[in-house]
Backbone bond lengths (Angstrom), bond angles and torsions (degrees), N, CA, C in turn:
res aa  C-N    CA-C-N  psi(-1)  N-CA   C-N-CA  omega(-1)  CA-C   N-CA-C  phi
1 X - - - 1.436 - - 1.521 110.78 -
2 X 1.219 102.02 -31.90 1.805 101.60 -177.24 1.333 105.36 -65.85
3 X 1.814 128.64 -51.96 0.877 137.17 178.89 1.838 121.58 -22.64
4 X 2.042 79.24 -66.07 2.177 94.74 174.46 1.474 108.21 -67.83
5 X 1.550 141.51 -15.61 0.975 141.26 -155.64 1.709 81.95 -89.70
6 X 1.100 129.05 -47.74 1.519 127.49 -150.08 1.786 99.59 -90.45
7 X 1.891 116.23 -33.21 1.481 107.52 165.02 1.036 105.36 -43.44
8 X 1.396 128.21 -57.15 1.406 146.18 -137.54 1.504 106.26 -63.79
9 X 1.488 99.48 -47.35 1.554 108.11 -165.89 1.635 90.20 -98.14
10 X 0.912 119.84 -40.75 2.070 89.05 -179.76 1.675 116.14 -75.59
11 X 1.225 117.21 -6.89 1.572 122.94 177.46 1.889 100.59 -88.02
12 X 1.578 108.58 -19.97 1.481 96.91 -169.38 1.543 114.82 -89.41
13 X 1.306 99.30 -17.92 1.738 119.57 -167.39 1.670 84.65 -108.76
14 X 0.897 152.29 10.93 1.598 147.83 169.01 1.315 124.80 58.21
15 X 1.843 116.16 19.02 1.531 121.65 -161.40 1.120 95.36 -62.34
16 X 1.959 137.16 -60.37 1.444 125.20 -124.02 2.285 83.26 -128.16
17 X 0.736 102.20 175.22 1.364 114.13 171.75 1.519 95.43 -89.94
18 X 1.611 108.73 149.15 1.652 104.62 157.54 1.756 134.39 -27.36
19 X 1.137 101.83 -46.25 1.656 101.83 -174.93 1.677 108.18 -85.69
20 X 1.488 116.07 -16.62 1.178 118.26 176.54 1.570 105.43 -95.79
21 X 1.025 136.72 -39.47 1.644 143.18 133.63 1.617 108.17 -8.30
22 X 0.808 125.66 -68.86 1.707 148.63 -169.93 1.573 103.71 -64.00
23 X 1.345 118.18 -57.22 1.534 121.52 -174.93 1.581 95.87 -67.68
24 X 1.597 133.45 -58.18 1.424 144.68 -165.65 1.541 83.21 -51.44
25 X 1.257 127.25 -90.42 1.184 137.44 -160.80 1.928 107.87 -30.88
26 X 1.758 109.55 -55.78 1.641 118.81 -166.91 1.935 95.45 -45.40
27 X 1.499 93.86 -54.55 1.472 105.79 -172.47 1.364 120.99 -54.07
28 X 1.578 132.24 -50.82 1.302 137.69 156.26 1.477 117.21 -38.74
29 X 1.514 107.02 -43.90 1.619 83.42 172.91 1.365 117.39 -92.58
30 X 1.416 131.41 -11.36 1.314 125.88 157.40 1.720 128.68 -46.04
31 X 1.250 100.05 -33.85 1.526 100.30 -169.42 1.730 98.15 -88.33
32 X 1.726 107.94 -20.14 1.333 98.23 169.01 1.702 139.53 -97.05
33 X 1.369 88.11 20.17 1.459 123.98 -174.50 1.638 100.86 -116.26
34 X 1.841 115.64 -11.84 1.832 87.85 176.18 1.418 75.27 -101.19
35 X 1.446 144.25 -28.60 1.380 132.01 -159.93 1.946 111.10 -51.56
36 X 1.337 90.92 -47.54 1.507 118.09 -165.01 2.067 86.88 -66.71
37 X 0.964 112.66 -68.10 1.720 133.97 -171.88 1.389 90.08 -21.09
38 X 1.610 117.13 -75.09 1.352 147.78 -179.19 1.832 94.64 -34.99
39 X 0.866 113.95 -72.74 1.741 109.64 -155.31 1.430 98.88 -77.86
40 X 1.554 107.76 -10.06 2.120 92.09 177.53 1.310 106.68 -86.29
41 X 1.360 108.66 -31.84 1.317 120.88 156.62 1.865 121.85 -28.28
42 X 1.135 87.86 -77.73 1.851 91.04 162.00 1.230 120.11 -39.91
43 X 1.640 110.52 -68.59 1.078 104.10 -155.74 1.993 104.08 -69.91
44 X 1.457 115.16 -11.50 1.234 87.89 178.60 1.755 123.46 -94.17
45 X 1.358 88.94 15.08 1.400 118.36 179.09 1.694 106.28 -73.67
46 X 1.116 99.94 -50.23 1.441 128.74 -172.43 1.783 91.24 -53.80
47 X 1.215 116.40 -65.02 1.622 137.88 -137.20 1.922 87.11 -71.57
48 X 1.694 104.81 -57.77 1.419 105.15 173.55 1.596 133.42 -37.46
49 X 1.752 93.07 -41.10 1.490 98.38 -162.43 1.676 109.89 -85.12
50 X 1.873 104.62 -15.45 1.422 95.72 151.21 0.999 120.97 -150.95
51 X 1.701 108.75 80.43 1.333 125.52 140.82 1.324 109.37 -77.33
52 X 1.551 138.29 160.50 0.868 141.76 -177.84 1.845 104.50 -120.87
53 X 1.289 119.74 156.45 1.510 123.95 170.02 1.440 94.67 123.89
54 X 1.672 101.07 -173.29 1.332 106.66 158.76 1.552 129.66 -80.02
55 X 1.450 120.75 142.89 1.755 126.21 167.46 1.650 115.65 12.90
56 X 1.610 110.47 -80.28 1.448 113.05 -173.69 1.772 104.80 -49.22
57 X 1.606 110.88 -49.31 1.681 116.26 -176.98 1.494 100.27 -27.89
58 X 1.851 102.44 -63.86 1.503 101.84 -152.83 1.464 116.50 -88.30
59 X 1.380 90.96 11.17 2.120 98.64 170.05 1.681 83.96 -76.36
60 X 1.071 107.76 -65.10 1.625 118.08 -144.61 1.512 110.57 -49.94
61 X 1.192 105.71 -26.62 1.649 127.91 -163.42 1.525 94.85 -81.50
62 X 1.343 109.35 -43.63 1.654 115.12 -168.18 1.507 100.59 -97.32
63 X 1.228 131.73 -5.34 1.456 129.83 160.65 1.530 115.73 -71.01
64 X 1.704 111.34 -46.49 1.527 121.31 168.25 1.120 118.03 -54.50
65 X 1.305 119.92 -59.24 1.317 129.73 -161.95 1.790 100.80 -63.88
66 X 1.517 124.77 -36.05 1.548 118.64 167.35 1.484 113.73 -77.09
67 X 1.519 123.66 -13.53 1.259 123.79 -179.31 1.843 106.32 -76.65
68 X 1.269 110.15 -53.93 1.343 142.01 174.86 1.912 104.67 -37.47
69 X 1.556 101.48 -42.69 1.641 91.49 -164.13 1.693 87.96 -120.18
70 X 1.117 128.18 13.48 1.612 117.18 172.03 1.891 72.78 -89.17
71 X 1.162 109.37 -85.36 1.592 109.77 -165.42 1.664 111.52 -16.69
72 X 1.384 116.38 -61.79 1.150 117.10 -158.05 2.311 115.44 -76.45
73 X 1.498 79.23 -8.58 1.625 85.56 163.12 1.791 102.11 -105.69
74 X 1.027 109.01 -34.03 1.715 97.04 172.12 2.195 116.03 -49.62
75 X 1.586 92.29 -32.28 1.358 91.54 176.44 1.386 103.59 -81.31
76 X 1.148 131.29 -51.16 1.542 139.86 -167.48 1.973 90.09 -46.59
77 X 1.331 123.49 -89.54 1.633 117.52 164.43 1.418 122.49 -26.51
78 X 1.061 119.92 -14.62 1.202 124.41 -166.03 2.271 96.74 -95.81
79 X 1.310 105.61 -54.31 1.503 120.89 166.91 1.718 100.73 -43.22
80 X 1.452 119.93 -82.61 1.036 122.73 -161.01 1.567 129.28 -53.95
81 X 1.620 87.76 -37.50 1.447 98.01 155.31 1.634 132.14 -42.89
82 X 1.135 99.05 -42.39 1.914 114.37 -165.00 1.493 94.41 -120.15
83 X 1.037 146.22 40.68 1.191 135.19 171.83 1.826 87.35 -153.19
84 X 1.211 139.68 -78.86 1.735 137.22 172.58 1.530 122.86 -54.66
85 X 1.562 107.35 -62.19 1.555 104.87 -162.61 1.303 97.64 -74.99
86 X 1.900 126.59 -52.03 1.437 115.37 -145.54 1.442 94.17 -105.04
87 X 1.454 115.60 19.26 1.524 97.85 -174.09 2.182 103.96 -71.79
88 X 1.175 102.35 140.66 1.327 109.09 171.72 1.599 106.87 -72.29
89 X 1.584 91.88 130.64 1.895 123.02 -177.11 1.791 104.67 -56.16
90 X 1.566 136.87 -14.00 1.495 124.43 158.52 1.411 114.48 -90.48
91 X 1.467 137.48 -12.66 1.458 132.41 159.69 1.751 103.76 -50.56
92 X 1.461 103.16 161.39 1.830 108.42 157.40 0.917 111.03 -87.45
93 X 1.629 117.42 -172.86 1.469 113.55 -174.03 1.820 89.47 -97.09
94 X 1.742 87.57 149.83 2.241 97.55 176.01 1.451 88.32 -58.79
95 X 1.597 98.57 138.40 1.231 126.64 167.97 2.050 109.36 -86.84
């Protein structure tokens, strides 16, 4: 999302040409995709070191817990998507 947020805004203000738009944008969300990488990293670092049980327990626990929040941001993108960007221009705005 950061990525389209940043096409969005250098194509709207007219800084970069499309293809230079496109590279600015790939890169912005890359660096905010190792930032993000880095701290899930931790935190699932975190989740391992106290889960409690045996080995397989604390795979399983730390398999959910990334299944659990990829899903629940896949829905979150999934909202904004169909409710802001693709909503069609004769609907109102959700109240």
């Amino acid at each position: 999302m950061v990525s389209e947020a940043t096409l969005i805004a250098v194509l709207a203000i007219r800084l970069l040409p499309a293809p230079a738009g496109a590279m600015a944008a790939t890169c912005t969300g890359g660096m905010v995709s190792h930032v993000l990488s880095r701290s899930w990293i931790s935190a699932t670092d975190f989740l391992a070191d106290h889960a409690s049980g045996p080995h397989p327990a604390r795979v399983a626990e730390a398999v959910a817990a990334c299944l659990a929040t990829c899903g629940l941001l896949w829905i979150a993108k999934f909202l904004v998507y169909q409710r802001v960007i693709l909503r069609p221009a004769n609907l109102p705005d959700p109240a």
